[in-house]
C-alpha positions as CSV (number, residue, x, y, z in Angstrom):
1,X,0.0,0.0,0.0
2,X,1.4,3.3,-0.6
3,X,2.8,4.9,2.3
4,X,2.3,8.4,1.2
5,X,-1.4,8.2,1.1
6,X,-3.9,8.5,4.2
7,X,-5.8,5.7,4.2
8,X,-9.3,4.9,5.6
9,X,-8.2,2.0,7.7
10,X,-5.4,0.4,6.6
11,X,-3.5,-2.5,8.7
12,X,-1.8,-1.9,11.6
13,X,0.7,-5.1,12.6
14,X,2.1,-5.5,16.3
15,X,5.2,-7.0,15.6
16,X,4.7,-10.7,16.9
17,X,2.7,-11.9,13.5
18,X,5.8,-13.3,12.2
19,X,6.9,-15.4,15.1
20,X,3.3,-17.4,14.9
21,X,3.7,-17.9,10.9
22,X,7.5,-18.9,11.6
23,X,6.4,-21.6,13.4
24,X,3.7,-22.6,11.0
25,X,6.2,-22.8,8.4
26,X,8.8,-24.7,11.0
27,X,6.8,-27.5,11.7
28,X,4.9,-27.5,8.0
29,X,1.1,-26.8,9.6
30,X,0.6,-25.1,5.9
31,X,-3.3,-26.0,6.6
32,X,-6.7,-24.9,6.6
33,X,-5.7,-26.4,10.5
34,X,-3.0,-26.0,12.7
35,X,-2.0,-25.0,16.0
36,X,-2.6,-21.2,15.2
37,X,-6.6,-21.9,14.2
38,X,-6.8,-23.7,17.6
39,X,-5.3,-20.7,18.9
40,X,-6.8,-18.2,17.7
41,X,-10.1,-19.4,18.5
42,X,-9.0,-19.8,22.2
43,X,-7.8,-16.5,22.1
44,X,-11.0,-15.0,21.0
45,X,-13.1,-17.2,23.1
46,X,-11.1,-16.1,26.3
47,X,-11.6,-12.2,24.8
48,X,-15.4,-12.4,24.5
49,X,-15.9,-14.4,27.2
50,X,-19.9,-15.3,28.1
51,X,-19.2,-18.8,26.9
52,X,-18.3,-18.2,23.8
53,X,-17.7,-20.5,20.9
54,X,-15.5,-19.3,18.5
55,X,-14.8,-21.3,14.7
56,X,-12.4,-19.2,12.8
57,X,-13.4,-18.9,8.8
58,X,-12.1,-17.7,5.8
59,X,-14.4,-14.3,5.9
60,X,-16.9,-12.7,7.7
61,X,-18.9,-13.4,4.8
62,X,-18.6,-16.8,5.2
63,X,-19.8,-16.8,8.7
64,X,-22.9,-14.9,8.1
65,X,-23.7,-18.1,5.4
66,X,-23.2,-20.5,7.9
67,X,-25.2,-18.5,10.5
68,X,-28.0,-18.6,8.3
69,X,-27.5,-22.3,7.3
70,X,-27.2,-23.3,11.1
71,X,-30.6,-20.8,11.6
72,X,-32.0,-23.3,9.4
73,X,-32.9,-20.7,6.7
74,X,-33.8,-22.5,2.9
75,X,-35.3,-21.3,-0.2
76,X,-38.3,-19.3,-0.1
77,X,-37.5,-18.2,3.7
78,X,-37.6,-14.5,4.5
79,X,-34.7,-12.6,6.2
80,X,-35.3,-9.4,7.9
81,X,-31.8,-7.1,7.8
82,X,-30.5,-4.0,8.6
83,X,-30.7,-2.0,5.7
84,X,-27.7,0.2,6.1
85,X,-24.5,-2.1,6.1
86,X,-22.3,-3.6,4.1
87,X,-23.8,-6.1,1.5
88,X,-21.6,-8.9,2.6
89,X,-24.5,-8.6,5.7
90,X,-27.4,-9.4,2.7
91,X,-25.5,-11.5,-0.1
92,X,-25.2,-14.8,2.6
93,X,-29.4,-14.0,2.3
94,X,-29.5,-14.9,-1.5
95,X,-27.0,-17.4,-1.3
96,X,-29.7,-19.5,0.2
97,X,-32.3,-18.5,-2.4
98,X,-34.1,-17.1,0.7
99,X,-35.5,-13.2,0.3
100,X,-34.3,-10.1,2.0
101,X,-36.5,-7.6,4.0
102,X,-35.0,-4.4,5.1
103,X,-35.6,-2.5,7.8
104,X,-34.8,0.8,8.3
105,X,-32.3,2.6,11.2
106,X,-33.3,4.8,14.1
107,X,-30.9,8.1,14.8
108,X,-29.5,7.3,18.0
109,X,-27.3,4.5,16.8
110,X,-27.4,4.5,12.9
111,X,-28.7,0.5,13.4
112,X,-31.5,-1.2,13.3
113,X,-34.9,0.6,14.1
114,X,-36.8,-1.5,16.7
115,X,-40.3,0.2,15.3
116,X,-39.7,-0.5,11.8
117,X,-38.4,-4.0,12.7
118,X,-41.7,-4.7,14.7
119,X,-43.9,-3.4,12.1
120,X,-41.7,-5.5,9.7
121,X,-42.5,-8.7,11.5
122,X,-46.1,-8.3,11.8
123,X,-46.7,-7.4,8.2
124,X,-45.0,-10.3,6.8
125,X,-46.8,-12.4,9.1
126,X,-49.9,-11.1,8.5
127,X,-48.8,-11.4,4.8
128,X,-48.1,-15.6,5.9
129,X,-44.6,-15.5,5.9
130,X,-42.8,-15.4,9.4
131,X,-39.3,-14.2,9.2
132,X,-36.9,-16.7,10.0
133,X,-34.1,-15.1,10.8
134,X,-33.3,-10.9,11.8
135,X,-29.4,-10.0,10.7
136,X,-28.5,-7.1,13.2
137,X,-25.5,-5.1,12.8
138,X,-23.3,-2.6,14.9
139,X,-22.5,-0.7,12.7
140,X,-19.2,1.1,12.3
141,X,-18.5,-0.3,16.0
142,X,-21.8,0.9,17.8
143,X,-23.3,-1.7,19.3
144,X,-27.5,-1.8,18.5
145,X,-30.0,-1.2,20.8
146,X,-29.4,-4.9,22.1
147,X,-31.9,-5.1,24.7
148,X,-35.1,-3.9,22.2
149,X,-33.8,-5.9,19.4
150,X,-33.5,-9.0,21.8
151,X,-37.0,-8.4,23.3
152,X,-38.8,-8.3,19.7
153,X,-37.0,-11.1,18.5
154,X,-38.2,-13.1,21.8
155,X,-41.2,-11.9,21.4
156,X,-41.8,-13.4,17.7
157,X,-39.6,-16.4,18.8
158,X,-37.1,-15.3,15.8
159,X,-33.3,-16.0,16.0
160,X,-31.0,-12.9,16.0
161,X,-27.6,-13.3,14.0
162,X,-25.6,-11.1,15.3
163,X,-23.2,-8.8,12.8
164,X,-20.0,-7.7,15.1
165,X,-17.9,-7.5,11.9
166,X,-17.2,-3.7,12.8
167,X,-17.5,-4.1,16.3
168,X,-14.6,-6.6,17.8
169,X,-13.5,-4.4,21.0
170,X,-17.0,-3.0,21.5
171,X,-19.6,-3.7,24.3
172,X,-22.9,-2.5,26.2
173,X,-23.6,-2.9,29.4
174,X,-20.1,-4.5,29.7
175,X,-20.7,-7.5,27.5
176,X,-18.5,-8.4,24.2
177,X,-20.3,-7.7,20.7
178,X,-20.6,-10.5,18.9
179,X,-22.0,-12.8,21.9
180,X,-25.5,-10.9,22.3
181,X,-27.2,-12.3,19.0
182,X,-28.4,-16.7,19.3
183,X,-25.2,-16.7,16.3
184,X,-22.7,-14.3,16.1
185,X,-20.3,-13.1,13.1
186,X,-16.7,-11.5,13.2
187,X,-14.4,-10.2,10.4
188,X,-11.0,-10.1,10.1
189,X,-10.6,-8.3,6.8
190,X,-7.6,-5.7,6.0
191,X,-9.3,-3.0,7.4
192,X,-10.9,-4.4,10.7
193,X,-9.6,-3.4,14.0
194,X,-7.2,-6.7,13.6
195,X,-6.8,-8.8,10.8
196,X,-5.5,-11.7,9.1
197,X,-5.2,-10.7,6.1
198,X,-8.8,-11.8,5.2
199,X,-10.9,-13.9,7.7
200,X,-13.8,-14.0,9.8
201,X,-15.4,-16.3,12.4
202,X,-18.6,-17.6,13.9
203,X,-19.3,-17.3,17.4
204,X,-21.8,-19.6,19.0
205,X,-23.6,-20.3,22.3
206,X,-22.4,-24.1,22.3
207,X,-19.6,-26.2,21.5
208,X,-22.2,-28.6,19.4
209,X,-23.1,-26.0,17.2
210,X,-19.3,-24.7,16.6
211,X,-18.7,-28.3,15.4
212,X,-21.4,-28.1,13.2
213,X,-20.2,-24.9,11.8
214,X,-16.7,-26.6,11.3
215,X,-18.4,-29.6,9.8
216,X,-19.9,-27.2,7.3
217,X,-17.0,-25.5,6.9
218,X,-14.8,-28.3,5.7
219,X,-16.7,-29.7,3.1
220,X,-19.7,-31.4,5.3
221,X,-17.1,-34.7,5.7
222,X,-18.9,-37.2,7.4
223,X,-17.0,-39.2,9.7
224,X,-15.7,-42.0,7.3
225,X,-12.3,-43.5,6.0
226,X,-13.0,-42.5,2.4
227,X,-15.0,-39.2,1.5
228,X,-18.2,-39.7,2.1
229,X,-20.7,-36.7,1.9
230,X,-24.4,-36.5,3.5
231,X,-24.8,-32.9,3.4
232,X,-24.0,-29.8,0.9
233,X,-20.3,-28.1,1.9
234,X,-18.4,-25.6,2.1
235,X,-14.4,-24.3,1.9
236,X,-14.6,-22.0,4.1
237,X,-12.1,-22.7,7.3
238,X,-9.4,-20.5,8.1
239,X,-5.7,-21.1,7.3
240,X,-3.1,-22.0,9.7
241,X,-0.9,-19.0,8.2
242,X,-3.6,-16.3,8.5
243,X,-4.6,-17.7,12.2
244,X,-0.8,-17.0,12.9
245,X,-1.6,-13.2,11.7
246,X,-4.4,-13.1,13.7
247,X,-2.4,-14.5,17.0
248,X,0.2,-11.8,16.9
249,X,-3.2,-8.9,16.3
250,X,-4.9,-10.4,19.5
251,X,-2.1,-9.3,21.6
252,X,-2.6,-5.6,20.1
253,X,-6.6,-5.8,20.1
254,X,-7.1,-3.3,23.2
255,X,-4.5,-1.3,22.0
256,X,-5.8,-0.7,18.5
257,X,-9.3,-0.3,19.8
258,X,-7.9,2.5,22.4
259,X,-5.9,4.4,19.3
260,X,-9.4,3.9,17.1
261,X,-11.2,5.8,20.4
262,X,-8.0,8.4,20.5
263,X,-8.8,8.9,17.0
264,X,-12.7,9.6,17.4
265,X,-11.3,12.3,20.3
266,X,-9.3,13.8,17.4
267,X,-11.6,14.7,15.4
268,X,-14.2,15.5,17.8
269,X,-11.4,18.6,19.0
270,X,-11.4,19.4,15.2
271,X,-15.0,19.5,14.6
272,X,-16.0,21.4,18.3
273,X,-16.1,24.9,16.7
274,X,-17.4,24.0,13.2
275,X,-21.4,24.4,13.4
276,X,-23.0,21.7,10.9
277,X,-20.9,19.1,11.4
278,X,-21.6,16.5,13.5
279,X,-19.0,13.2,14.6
280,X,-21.4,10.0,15.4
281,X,-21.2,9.2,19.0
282,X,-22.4,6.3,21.5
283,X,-26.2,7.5,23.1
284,X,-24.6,7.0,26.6
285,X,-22.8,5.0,29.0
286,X,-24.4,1.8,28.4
287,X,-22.4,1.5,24.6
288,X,-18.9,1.4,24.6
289,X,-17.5,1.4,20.9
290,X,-14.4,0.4,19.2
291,X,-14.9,3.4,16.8
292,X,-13.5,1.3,14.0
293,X,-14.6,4.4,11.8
294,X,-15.2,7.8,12.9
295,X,-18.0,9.2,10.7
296,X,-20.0,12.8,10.4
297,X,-22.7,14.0,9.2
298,X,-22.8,17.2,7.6
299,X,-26.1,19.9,7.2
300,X,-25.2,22.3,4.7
301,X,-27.9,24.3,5.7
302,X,-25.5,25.0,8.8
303,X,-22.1,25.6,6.9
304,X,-22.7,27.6,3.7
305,X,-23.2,25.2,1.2
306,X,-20.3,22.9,2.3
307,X,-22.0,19.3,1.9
308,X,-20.0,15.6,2.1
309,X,-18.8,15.7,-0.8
310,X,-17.1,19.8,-0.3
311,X,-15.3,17.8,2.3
312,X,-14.8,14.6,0.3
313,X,-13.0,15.9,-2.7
314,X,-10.9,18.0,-0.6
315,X,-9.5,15.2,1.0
316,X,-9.4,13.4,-2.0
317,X,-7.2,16.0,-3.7
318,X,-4.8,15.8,-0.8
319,X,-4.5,12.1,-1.2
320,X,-6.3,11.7,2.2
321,X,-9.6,8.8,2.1
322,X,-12.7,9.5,3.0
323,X,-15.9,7.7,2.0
324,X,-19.7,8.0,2.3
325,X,-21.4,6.1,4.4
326,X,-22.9,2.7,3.2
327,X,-25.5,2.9,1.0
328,X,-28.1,1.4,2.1
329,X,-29.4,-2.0,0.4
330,X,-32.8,-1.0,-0.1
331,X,-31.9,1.1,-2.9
332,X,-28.7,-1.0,-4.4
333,X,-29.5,-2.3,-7.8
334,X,-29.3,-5.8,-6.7
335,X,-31.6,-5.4,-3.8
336,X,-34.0,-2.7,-4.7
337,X,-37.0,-4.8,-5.8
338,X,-36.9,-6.3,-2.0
339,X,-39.4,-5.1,0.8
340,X,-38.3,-2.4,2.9
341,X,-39.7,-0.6,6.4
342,X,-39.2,2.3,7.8
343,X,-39.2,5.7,6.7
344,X,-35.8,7.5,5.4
345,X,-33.3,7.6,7.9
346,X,-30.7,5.4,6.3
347,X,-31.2,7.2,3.3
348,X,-30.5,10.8,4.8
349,X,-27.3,9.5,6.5
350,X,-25.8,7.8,3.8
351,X,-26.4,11.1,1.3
352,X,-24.9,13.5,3.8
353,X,-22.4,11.1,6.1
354,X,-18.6,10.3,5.8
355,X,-16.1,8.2,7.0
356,X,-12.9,9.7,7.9
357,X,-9.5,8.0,8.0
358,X,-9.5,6.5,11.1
359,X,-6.2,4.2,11.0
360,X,-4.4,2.8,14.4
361,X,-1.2,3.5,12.9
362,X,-1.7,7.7,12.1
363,X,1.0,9.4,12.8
364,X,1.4,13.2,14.3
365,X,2.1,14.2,10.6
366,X,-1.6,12.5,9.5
367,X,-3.3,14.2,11.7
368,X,-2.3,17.2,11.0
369,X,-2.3,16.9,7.3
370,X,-5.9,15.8,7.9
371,X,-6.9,19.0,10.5
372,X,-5.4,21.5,8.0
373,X,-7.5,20.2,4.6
374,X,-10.5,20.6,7.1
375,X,-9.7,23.5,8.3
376,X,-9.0,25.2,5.1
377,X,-12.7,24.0,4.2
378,X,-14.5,26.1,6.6
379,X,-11.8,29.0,7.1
């Protein structure tokens, strides 16, 4: 990657990585298997905590799949999910030939809307179709409204899978993300608070159904001397080599997550005398975030005419990233002739919000590159 660009969120290694893939080379564990995948499940099963069961996977993307397959979701199912996320959280829907409703998000956390989920449920039942599954995501390291979202889904007896790609680090009322929904999903991609280079993992309430997640995940082999195959499978298991990575980026996890928070501090200082901009922040106490992304939203109503994308190009011609927020899935091509609930909250975020770079690894020099373009916007 080049070094002289600011990036979004770029990689940020601790130094021990090397050591753990070393050792994978020494003793040949060149495997979807290894000492390192054992380890680096244990690690993040002693991290979470709440009796967590961790299978490490080849993406995040992966894991959502199997969280659907192990929610028992099929063709013709329905899937409610959070409109505004990435579309890795909806693609795992339509690999099951199952169909996508999306609900909208309420302004306090940018996540799901517990109203619009509600009125979701009861008009697709009312329609004959119970949802059999609600994908909830904390997005951009805010955790949901956990205990609303729990107490619809308990109320409609509907599993929660629980989408903590964003939020490894983060918590509310003290507990891990990525242990609150009945699965839970992890990703480990470049620009995740750690990574292994690409990888994910599924976290479950039970060992028995972390071994059928790994039985899935390696090609549903049933317990035979030849190959012998009962049920559809899949290639998704972690490597040995990337497991290593993620060893080395466990021992740095607080750190990173304390830098991503420093960063969030940063700009909140740059953005305290600038009227119309506003940096995303927790509701209260209760939701403690990783801030894997600092984001704003900007009213140009408020600022003479500057909108996201004044600030945007700007950065861009400085060779700093920024990006908008994700566009929300009910109005992506591919998703667009889904349902959708809710009014347009999702909608208004994503056409004025933006992510700024938000890297562990900034320097002095960034940041100051970064709070001069701004500041030459609104001087």
């Amino acid at each position: 990657m080049s070094q002289s660009k600011i990036w979004l969120s770029s990689p940020h290694m601790g130094g021990t990585e090397q050591k753990y893939i070393q050792e994978a080379f020494d003793t040949n564990w060149i495997a979807p298997l290894g000492p390192n995948v054992n380890g680096f499940e244990g690690d993040l099963e002693t991290f979470l905590e709440n009796n967590s069961n961790v299978c490490a996977l080849s993406s995040g993307t992966a894991a959502i799949h199997l969280g659907l397959i192990l929610l028992g979701v099929q063709a013709g199912d329905e899937v409610i999910c959070q409109s505004m996320t990435f579309s890795a959280s909806a693609n795992p829907i339509l690999y099951q030939g199952a169909t996508p409703i999306f609900v909208d998000s309420e302004s306090q956390t940018w996540n799901l809307c517990p109203l619009a989920l509600e009125q979701a449920i009861e008009d697709r039942i009312k329609q004959g179709k119970k949802p059999k599954a609600i994908i909830a995501v904390h997005l951009y390291g805010v955790p949901y409204q956990v205990n609303k979202i729990r107490a619809i889904a308990d109320k409609y007896e509907i599993p929660i899978l629980e989408d903590a790609a964003e939020a490894l680090g983060s918590s509310y009322k003290g507990q891990k993300c990525g242990t609150f929904g009945d699965i839970g999903v992890l990703s480990f991609n470049g620009n995740k608070i750690i990574t292994t280079s690409g990888g994910g993992a599924i976290v479950t309430r039970t060992k028995e159904l972390k071994e059928k997640a790994l039985f899935y995940a390696t090609q549903s082999r049933d317990n035979a001397p030849h190959y012998e195959h009962s049920h559809v499978g899949y290639n998704y298991r972690m490597s040995n080599i990337c497991a290593g990575i993620g060893r080395g980026q466990m021992e740095v996890l607080e750190k990173h997550v304390n830098l991503r928070r420093d960063m969030h501090d940063f700009y909140l200082e740059v953005f305290n005398t600038i009227d119309g901009v506003d940096v995303y922040i927790v509701p209260d106490e209760d939701y403690f975030a990783n801030y894997w992304l600092t984001t704003i939203v900007v009213d140009e109503t408020k600022t003479n005419g500057i909108t996201r994308e004044t600030i945007r190009l700007a950065l861009e011609a400085a060779e700093i990233e920024s990006r908008p927020l994700w566009k929300p899935m009910h109005i992506q091509p591919i998703f667009k002739k889904y349902p959708y609930y809710g009014k347009d909250v999702a909608l208004t975020l994503f056409e004025t919000g933006l992510c700024l770079p938000s890297c562990s690894n900034l320097t002095e020099i960034d940041k100051n590159k970064i709070k001069q373009v701004i500041f030459d916007i609104f001087k």
